[in-house]
Backbone and ligand atoms as CSV (ligand in chain L), in Angstrom:
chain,resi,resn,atom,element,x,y,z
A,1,UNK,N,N,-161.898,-138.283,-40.681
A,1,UNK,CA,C,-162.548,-139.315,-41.484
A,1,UNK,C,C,-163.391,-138.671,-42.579
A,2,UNK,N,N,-163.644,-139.461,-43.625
A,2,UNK,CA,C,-164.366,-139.119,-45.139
A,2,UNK,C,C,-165.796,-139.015,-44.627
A,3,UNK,N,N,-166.416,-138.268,-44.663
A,3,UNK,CA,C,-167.569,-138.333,-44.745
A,3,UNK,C,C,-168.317,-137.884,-46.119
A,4,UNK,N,N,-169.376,-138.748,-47.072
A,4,UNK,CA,C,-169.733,-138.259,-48.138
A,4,UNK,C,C,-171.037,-138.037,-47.944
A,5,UNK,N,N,-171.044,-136.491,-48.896
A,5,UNK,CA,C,-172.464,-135.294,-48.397
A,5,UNK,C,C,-173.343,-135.730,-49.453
A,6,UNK,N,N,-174.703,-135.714,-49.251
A,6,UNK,CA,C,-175.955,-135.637,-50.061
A,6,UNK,C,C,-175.343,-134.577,-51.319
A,7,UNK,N,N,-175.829,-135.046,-52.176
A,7,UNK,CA,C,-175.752,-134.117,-53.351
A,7,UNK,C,C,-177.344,-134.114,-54.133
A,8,UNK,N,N,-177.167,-132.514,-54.465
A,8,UNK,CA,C,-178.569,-132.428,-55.076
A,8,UNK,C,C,-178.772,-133.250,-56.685
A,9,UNK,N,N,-179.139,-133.766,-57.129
A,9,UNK,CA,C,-178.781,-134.723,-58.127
A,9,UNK,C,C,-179.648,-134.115,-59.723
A,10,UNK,N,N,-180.780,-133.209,-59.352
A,10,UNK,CA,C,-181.669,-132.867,-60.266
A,10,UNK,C,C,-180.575,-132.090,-61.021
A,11,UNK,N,N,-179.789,-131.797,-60.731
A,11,UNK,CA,C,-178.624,-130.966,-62.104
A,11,UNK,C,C,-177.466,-131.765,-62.177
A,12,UNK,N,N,-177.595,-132.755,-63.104
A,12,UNK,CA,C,-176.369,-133.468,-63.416
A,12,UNK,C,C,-174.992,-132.696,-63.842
A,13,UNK,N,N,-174.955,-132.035,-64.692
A,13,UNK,CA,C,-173.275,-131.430,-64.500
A,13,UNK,C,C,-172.779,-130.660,-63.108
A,14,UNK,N,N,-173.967,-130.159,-62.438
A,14,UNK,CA,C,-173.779,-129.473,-60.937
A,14,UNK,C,C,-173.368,-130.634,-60.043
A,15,UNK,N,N,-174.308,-131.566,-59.962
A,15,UNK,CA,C,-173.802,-133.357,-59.161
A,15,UNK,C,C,-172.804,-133.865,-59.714
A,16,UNK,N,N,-172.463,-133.484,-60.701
A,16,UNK,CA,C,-170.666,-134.453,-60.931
A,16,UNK,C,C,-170.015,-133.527,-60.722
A,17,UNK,N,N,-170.271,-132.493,-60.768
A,17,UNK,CA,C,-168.973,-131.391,-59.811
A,17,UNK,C,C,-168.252,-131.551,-58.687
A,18,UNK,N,N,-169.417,-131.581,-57.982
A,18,UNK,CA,C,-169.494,-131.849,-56.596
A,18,UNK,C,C,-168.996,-133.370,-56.515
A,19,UNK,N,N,-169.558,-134.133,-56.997
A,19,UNK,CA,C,-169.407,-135.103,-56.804
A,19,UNK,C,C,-167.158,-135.436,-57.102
A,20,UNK,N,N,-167.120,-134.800,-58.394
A,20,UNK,CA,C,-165.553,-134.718,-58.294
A,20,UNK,C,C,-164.570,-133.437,-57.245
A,21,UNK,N,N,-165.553,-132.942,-56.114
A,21,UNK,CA,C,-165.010,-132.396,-55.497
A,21,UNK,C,C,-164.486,-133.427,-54.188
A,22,UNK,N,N,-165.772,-134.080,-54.366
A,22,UNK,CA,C,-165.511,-134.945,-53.109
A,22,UNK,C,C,-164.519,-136.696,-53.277
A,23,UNK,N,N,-164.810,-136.624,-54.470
A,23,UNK,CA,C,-163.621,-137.779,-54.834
A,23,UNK,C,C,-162.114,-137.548,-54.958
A,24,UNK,N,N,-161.692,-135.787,-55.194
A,24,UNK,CA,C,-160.524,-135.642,-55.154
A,24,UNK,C,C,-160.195,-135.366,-53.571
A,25,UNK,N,N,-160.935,-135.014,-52.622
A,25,UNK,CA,C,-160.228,-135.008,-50.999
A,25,UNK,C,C,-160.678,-136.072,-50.913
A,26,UNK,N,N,-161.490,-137.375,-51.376
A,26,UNK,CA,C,-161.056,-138.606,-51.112
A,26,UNK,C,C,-159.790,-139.452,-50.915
A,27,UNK,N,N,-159.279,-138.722,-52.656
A,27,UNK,CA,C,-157.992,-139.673,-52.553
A,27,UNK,C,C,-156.973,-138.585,-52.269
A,28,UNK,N,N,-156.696,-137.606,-51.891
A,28,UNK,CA,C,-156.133,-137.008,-51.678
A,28,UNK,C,C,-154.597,-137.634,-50.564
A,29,UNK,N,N,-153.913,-137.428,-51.111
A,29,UNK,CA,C,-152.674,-138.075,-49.776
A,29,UNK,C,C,-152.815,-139.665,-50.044
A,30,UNK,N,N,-153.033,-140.438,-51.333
A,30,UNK,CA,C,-153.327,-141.898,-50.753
A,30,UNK,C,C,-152.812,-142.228,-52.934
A,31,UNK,N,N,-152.270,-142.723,-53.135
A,31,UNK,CA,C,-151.822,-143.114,-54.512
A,31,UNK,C,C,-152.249,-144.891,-54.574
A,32,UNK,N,N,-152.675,-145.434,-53.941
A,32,UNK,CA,C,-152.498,-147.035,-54.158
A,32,UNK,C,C,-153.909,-146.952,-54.991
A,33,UNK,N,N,-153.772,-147.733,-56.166
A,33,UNK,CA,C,-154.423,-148.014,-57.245
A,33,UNK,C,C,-155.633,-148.592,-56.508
A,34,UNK,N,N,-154.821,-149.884,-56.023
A,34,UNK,CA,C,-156.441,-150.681,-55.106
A,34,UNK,C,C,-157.380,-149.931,-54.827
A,35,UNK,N,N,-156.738,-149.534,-53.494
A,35,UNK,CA,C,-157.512,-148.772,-52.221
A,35,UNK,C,C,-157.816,-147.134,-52.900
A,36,UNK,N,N,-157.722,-147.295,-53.679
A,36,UNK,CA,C,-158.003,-145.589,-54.673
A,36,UNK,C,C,-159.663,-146.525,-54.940
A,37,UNK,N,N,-159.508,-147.499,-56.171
A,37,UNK,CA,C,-160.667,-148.112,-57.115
A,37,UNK,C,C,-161.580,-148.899,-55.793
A,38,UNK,N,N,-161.636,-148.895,-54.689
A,38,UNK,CA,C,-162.255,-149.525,-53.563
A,38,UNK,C,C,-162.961,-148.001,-53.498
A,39,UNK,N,N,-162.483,-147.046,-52.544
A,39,UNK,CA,C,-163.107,-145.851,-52.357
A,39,UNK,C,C,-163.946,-144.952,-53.645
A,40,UNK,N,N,-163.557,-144.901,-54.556
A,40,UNK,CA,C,-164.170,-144.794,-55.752
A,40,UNK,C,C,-165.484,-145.424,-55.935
A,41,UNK,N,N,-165.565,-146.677,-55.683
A,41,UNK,CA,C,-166.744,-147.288,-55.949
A,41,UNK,C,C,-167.468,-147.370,-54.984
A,42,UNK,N,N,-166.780,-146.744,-54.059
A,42,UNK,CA,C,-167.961,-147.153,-52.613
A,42,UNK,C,C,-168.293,-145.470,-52.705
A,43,UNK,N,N,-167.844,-144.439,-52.809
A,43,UNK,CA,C,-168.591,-143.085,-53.362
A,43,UNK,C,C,-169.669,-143.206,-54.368
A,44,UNK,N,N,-169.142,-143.748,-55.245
A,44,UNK,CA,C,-170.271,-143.481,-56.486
A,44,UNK,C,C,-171.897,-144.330,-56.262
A,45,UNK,N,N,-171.174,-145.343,-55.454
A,45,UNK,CA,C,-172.509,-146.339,-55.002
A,45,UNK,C,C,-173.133,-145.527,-53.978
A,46,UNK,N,N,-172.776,-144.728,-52.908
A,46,UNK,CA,C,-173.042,-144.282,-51.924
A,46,UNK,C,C,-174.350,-142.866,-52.723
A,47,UNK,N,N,-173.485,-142.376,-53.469
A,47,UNK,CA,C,-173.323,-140.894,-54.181
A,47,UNK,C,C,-174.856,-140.878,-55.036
A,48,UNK,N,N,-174.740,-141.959,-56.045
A,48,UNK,CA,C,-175.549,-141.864,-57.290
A,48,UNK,C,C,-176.868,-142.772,-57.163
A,49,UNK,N,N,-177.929,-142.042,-57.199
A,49,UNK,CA,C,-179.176,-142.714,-57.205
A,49,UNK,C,C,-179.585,-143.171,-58.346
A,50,UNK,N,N,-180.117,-144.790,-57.699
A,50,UNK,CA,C,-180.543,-145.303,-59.098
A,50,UNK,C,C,-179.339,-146.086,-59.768
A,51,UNK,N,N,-178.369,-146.429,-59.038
A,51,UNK,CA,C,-177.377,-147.456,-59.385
A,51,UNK,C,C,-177.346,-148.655,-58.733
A,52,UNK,N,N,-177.217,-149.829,-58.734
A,52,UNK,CA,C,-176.890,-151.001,-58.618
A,52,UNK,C,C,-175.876,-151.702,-58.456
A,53,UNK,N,N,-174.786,-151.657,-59.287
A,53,UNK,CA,C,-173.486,-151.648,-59.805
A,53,UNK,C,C,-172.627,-151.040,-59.670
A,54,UNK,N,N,-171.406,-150.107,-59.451
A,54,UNK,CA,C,-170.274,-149.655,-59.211
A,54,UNK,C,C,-169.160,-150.064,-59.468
A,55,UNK,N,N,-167.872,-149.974,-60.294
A,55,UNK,CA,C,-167.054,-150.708,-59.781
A,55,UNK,C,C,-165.781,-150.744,-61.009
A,56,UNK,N,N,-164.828,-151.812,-60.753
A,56,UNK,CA,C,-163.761,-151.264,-61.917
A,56,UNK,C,C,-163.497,-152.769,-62.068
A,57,UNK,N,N,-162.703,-153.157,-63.427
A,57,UNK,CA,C,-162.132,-153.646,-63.974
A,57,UNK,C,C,-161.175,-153.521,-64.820
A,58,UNK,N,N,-160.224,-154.424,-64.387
A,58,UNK,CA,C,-158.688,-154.220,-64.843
A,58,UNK,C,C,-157.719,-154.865,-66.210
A,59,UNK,N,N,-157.278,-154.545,-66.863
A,59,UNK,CA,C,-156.391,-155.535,-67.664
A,59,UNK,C,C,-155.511,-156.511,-67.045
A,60,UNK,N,N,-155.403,-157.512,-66.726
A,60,UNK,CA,C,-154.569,-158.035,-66.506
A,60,UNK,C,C,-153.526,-159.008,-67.120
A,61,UNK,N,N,-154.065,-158.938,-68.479
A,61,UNK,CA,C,-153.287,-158.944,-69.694
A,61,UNK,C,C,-153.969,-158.606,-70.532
A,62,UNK,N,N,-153.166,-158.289,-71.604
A,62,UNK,CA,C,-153.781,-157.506,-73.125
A,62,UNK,C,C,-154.759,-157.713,-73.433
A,63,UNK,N,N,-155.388,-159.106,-73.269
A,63,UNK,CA,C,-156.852,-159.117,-73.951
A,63,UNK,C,C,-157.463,-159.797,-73.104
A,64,UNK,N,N,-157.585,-159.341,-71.607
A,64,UNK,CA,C,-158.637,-159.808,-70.662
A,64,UNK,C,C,-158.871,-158.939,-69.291
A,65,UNK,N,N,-160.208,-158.764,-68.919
A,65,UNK,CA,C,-160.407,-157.407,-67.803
A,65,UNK,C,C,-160.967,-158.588,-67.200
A,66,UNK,N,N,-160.696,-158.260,-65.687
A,66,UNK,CA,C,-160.482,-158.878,-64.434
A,66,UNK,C,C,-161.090,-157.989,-63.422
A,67,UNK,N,N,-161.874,-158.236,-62.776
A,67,UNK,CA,C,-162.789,-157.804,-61.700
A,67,UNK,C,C,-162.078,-157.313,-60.358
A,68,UNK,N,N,-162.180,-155.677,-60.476
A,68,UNK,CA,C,-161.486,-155.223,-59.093
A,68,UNK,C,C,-162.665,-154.974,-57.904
A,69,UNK,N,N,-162.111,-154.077,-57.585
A,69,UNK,CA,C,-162.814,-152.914,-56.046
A,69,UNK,C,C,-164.245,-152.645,-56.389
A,70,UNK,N,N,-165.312,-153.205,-55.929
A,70,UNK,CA,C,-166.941,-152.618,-56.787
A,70,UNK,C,C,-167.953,-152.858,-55.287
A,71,UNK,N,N,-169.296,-152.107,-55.643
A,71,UNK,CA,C,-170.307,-151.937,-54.735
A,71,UNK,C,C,-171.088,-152.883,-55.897
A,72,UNK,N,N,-171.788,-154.066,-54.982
A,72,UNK,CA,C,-172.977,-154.424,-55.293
A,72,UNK,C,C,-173.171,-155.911,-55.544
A,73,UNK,N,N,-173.639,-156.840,-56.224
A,73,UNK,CA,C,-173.775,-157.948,-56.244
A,73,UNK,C,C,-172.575,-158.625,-56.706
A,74,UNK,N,N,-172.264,-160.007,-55.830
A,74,UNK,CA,C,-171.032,-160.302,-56.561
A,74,UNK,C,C,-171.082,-160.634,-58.291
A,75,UNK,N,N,-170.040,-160.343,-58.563
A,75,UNK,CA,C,-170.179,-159.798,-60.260
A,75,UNK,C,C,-168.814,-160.861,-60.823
A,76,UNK,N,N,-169.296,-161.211,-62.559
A,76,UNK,CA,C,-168.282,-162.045,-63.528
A,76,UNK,C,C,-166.938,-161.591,-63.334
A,77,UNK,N,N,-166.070,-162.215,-63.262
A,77,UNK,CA,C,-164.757,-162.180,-63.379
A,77,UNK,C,C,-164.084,-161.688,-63.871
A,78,UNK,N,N,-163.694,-162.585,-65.167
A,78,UNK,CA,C,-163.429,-161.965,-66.950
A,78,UNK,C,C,-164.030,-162.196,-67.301
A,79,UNK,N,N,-163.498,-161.239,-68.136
A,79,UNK,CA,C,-164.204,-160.563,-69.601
A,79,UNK,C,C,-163.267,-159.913,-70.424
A,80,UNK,N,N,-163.334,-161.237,-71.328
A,80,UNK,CA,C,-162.534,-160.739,-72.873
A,80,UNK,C,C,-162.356,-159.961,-73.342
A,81,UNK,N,N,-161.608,-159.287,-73.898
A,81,UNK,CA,C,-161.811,-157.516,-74.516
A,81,UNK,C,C,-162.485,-157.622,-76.024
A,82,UNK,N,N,-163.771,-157.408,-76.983
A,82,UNK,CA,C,-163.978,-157.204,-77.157
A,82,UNK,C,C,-165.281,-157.584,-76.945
A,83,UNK,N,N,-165.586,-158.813,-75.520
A,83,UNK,CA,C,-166.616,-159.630,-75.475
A,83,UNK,C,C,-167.313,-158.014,-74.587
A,84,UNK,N,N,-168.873,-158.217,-74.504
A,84,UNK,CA,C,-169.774,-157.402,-73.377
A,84,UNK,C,C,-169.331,-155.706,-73.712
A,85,UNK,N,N,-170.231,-155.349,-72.991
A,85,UNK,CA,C,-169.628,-153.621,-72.636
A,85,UNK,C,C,-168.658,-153.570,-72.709
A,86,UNK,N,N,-167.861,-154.132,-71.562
A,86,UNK,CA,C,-166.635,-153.568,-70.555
A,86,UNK,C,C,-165.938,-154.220,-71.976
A,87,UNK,N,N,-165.699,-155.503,-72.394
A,87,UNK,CA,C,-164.456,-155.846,-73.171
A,87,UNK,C,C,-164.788,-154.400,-74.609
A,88,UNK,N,N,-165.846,-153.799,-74.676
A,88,UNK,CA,C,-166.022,-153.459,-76.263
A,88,UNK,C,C,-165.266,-152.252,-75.770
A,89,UNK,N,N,-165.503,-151.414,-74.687
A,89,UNK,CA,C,-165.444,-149.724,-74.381
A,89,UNK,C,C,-163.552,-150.529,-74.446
A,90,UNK,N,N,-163.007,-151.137,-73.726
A,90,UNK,CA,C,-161.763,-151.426,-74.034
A,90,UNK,C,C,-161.259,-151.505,-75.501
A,91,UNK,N,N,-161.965,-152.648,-76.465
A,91,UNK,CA,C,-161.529,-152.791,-77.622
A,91,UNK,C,C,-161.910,-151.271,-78.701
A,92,UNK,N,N,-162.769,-150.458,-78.392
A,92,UNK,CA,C,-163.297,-149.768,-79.531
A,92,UNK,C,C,-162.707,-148.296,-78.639
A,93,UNK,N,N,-161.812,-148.421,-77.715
A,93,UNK,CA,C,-160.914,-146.800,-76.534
A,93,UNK,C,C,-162.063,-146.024,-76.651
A,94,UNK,N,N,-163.622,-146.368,-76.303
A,94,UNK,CA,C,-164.437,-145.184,-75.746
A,94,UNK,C,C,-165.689,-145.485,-74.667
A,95,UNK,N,N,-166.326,-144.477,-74.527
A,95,UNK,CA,C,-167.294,-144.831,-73.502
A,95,UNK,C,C,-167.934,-145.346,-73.686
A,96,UNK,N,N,-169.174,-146.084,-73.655
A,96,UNK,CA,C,-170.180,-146.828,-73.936
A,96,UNK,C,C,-171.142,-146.849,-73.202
A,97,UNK,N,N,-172.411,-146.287,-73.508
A,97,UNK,CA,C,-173.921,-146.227,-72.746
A,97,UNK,C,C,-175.061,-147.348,-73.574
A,98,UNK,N,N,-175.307,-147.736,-73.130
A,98,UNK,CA,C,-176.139,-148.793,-73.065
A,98,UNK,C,C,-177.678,-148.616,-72.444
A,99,UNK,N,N,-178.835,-148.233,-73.186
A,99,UNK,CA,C,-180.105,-147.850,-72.466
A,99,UNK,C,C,-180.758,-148.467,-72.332
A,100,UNK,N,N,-180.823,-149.740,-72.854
A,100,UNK,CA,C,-181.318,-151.017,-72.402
A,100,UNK,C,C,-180.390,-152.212,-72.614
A,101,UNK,N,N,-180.331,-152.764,-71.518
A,101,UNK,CA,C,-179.402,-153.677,-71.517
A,101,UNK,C,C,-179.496,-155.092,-72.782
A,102,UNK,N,N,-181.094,-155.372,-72.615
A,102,UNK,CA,C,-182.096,-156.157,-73.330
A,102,UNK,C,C,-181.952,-156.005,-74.805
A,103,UNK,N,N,-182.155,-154.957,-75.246
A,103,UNK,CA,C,-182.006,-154.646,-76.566
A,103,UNK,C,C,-180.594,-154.683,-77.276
A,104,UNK,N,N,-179.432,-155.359,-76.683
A,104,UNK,CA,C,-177.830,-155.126,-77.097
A,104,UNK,C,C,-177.602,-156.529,-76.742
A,105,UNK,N,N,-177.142,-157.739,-77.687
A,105,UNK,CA,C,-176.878,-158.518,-78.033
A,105,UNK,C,C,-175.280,-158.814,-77.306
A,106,UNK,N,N,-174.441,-157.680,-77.693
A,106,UNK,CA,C,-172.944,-158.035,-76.878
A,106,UNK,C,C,-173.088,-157.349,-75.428
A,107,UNK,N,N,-173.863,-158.271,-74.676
A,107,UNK,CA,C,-174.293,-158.062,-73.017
A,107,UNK,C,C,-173.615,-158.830,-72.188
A,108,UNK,N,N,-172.852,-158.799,-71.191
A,108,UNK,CA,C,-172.808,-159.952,-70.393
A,108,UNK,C,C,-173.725,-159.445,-69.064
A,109,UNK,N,N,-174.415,-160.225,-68.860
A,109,UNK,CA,C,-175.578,-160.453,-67.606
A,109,UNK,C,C,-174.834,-160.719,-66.197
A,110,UNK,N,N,-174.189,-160.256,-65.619
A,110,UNK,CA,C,-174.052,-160.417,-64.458
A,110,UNK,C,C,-175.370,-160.150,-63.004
A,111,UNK,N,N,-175.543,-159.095,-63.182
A,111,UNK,CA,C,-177.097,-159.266,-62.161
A,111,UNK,C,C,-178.046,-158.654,-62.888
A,112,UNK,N,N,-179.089,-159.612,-62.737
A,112,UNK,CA,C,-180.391,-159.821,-63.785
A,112,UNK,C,C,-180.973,-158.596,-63.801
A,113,UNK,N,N,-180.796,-157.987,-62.320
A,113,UNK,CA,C,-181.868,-156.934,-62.320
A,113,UNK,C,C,-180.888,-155.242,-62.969
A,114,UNK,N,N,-179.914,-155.695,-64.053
A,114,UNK,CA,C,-179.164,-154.230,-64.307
A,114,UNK,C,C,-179.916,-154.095,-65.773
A,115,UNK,N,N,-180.338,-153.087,-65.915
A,115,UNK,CA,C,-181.267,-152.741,-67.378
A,115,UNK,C,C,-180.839,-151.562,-68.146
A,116,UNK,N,N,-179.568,-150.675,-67.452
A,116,UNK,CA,C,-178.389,-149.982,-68.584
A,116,UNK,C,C,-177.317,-149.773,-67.567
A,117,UNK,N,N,-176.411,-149.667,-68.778
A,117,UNK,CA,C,-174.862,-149.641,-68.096
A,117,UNK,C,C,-174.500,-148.242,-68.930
A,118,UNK,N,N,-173.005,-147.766,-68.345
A,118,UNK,CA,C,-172.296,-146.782,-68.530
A,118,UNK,C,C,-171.079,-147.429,-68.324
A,119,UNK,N,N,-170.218,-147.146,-69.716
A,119,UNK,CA,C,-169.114,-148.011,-69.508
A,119,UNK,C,C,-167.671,-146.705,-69.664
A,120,UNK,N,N,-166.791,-146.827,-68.653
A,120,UNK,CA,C,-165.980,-145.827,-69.348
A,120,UNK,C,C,-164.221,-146.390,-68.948
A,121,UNK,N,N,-163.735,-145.967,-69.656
A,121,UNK,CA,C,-162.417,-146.393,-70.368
A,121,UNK,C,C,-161.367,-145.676,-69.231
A,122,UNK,N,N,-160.657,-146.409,-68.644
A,122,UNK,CA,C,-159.237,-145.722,-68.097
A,122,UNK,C,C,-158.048,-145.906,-68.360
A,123,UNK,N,N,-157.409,-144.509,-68.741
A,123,UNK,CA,C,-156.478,-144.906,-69.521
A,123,UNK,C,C,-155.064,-143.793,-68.878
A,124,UNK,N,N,-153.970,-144.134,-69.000
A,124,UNK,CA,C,-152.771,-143.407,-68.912
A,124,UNK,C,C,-151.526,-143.475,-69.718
A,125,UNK,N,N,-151.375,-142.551,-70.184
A,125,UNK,CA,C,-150.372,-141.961,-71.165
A,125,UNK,C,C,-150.788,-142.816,-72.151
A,126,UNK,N,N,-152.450,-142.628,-72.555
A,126,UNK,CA,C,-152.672,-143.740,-74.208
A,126,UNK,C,C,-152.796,-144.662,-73.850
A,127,UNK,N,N,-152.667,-145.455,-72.869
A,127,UNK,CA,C,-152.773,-146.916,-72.728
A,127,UNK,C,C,-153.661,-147.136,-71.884
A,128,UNK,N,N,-155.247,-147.986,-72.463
A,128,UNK,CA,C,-156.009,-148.312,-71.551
A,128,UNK,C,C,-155.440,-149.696,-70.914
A,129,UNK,N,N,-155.794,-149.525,-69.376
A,129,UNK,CA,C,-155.707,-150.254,-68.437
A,129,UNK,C,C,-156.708,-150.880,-67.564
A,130,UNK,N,N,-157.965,-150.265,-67.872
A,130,UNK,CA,C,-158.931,-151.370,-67.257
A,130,UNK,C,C,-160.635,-150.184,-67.187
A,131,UNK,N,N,-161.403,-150.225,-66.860
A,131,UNK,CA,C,-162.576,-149.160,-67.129
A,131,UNK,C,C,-163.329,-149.362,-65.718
A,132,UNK,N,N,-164.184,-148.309,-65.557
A,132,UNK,CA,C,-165.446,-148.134,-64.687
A,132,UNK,C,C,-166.087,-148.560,-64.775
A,133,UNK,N,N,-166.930,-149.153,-64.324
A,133,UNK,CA,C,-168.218,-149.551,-64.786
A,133,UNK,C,C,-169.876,-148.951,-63.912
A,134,UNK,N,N,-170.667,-149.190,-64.047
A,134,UNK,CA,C,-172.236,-148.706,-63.483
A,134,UNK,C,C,-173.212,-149.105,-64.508
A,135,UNK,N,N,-173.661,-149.762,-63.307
A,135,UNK,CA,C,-174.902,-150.348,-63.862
A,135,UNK,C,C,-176.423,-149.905,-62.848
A,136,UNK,N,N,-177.110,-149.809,-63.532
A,136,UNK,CA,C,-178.826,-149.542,-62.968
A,136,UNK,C,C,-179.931,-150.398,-63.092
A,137,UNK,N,N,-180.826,-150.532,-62.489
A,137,UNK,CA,C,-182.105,-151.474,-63.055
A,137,UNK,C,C,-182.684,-150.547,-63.581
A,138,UNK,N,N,-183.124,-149.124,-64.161
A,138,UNK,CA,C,-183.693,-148.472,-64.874
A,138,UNK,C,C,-183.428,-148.140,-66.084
A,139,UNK,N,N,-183.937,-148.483,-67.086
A,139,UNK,CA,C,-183.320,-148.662,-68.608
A,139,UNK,C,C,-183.455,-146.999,-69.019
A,140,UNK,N,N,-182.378,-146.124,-69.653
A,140,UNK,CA,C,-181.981,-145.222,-70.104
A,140,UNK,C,C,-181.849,-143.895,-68.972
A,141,UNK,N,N,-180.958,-144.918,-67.977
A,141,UNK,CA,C,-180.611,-144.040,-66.529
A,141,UNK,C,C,-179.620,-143.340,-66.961
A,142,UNK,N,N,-178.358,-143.892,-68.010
A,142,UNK,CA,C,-177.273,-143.138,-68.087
A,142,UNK,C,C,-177.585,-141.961,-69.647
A,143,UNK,N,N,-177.329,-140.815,-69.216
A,143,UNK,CA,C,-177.383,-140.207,-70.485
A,143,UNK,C,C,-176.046,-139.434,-70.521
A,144,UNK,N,N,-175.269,-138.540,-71.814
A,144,UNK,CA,C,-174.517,-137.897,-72.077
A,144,UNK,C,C,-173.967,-136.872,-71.015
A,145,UNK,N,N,-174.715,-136.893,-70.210
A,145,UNK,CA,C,-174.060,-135.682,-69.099
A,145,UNK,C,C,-173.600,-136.764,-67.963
A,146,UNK,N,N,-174.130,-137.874,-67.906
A,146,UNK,CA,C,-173.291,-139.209,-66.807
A,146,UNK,C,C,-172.327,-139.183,-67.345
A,147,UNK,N,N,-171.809,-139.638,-68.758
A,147,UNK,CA,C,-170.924,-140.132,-69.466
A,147,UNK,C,C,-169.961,-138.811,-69.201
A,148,UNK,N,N,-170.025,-137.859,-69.330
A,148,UNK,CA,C,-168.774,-136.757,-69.231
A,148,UNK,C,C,-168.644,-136.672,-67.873
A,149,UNK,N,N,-169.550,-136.905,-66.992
A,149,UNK,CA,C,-169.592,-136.542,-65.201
A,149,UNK,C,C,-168.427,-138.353,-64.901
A,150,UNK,N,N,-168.936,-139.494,-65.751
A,150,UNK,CA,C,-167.943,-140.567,-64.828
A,150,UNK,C,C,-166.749,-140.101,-66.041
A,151,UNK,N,N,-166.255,-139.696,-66.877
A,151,UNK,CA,C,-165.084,-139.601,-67.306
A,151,UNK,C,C,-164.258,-138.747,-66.564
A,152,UNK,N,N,-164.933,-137.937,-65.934
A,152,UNK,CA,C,-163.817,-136.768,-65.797
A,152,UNK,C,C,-163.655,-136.981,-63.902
A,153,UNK,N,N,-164.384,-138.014,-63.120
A,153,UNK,CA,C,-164.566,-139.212,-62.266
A,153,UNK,C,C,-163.414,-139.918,-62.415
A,154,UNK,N,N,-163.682,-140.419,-63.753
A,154,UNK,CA,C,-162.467,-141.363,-63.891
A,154,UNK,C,C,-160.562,-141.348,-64.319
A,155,UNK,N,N,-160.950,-139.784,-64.359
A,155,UNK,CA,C,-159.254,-138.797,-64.661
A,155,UNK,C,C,-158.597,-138.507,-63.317
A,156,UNK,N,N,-160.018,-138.562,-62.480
A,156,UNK,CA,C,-159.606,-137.905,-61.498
A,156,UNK,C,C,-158.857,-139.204,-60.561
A,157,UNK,N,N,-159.462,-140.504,-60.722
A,157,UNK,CA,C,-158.790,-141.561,-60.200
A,157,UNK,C,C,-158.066,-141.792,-60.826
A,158,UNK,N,N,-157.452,-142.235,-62.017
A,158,UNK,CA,C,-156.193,-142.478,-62.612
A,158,UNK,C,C,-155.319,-141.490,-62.162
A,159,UNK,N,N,-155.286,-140.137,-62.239
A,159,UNK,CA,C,-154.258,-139.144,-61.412
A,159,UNK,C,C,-153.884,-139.532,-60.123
A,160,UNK,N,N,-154.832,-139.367,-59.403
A,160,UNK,CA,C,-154.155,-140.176,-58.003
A,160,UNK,C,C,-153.532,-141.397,-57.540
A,161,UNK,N,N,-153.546,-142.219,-58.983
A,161,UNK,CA,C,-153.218,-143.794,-58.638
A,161,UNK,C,C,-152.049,-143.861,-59.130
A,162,UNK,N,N,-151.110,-144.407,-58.505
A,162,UNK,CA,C,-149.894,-145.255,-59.758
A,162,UNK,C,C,-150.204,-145.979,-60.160
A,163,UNK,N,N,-149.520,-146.485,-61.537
A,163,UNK,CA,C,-149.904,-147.498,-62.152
A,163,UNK,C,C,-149.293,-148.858,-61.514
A,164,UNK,N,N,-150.161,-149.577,-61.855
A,164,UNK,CA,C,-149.904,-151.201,-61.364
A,164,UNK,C,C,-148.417,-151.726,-61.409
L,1,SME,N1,N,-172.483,-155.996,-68.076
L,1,SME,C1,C,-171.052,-155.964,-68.196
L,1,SME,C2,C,-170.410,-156.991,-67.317
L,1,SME,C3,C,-169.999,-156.468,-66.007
L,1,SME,S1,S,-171.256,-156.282,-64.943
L,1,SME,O1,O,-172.283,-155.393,-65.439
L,1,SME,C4,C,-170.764,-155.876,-63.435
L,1,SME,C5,C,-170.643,-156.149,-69.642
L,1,SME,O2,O,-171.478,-156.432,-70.493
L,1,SME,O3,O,-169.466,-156.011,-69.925
């Protein structure tokens, strides 16, 4: 059985190391997209202090993301692609950090108490298919070394998954 280890967190590129050490013998031996984006989010929720939120959303047609596998309050459904975070990091193919939730106008509010997000894009062979998401109640939790630590998080789950 998986067991996931304390990680020292005060060195962020050292904690997403680790942290993608332990997400690849996660999925290791297991390709189902679902049950890949379920375990994924129940690591990172488990994993990352100071999160709230966890979780993925999917295309389920061209211009709408649909609520998968996530840790934390039940959360909006859809979301339009260029509406909120999640639809913009889709419409504009990049990551998106958000340091106060308050201060950004294209927000969607799902739980009151999230005050920045980290939005990141998953994509295979060029074609995004649906993104990560994390959210915090501490406004300017995610900085530039999250953003490369959940991308390369999020390579590591698209590799192990087939596509839908
Ligand atoms: N805040 C997101 C919506 C999803 S929730 O945070 C889980 C957005 O603006 O797209």
């Amino acid at each position: 059985m998986f067991a996931a280890h304390a990680i020292d967190t005060s060195d962020k590129p050292r904690f997403y190391r680790e942290l993608a050490t332990q997400l690849e013998g996660l999925l290791t031996g297991e390709s189902d997209a679902i049950a890949n984006a379920a375990n994924t989010s129940a690591l990172l929720f488990q994993a990352m202090p100071d999160v709230n939120w966890a979780g993925f959303y999917f295309l389920r047609s061209p211009d709408e993301l649909v609520v998968g596998p996530f840790q934390g309050k039940p959360a909006c459904v859809r979301i339009a692609v260029g509406r909120g975070v999640c639809g913009s990091a889709v419409a504009e193919r990049r990551s998106i950090v958000v340091e106060d939730v308050a201060a950004v106008e294209n927000h969607i509010f799902c739980d009151p108490d999230s005050r920045s997000e980290l939005v990141v894009p998953l994509a295979r062979g060029g074609e995004i298919f649906g993104v990560l998401d994390l959210d915090s109640p501490t406004p300017g939790r995610f900085d530039d070394d999250d953003r490369a630590g959940i991308e390369r998080l999020a390579e590591i789950y698209v590799a192990a998954s087939a596509a839908f």
